[in-house]
N, C-alpha and C positions, 0 to 999 in steps of 0.2 A: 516097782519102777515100770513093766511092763505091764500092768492090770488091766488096760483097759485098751483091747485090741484093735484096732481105727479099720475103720474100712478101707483108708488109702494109706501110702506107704508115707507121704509129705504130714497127712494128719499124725498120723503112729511116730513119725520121727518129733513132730512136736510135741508132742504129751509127755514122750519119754524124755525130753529134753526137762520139758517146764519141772518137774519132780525132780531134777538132779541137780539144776542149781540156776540159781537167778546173777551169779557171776558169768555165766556163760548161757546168759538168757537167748540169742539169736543162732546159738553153735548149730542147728540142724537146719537153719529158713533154707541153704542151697550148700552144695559142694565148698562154693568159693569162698561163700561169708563164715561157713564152720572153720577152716582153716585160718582164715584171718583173726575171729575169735577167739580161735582156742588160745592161739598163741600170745594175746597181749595179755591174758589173764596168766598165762604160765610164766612169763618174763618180759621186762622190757630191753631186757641186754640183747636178746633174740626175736625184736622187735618183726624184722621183713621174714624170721624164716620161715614161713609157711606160705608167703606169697608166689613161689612157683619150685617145681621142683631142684633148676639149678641153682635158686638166689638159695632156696632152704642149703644145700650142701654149701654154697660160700659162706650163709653167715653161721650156722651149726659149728661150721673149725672158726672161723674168728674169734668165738666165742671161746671153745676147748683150746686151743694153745695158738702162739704163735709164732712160735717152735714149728708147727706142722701148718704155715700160714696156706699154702697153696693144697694141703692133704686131698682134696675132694674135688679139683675144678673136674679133672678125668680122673679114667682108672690105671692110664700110664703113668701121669703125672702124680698121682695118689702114692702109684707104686715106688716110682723114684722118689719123691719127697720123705714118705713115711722110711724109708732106708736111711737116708743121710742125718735122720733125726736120730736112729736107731743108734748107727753104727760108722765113726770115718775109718774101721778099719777094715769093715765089711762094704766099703764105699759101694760096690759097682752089683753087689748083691742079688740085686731084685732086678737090673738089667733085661733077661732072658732068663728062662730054666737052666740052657747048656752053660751063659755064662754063671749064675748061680754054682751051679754046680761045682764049674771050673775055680771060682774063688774059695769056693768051701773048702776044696780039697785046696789048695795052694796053701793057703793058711795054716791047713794042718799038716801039706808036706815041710811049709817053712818051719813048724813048730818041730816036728820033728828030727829035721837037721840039726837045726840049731842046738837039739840036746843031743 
């Protein structure tokens, strides 16, 4: 794949390309158009996700569940969504660490009363 070493980095990305596949004939001409390519040849259900890094995380979860429809927009939103999907009895879970904490144990001093 790599045999034949280019004097430039643009020439060396197309040689290496052209040997590995003519479905993904333009994957290395720039950054943006490899991205664009790779992607239609991998699926067309995940048609935009390589178009920029926050379209790639919305349509990546559209795709995986929708159960977890908002999983990716942030990392707070991530955090609360993937809990409620997780757990209603662990609802407020992912919160904060101290609240984490606090329901972790709550649950298991309730369990343990209760018996």
């Amino acid at each position: 794949m790599k045999r034949i070493r280019c004097s430039s980095k643009v020439a060396m990305k197309q040689i290496r390309c052209s040997s590995k596949a003519d479905r993904k004939q333009m994957r290395c001409s720039s950054k943006a158009d490899r991205k664009q390519i790779r992607c239609s040849s991998k699926a067309d259900r995940k048609q935009i996700r390589c178009s920029s890094k926050v379209a790639m995380k919305q349509i990546r979860c559209s795709s995986k569940a929708d159960r977890k429809q908002m999983r990716c927009s942030s990392k707070a939103d991530r955090k609360q969504m993937r809990c409620s999907s997780k757990a209603d009895r662990k609802q407020t879970r992912c919160s904060s660490k101290a609240d984490r904490k606090q329901m972790r144990c709550n649950s298991k001093a309730d369990r343990k009363q209760d018996s």
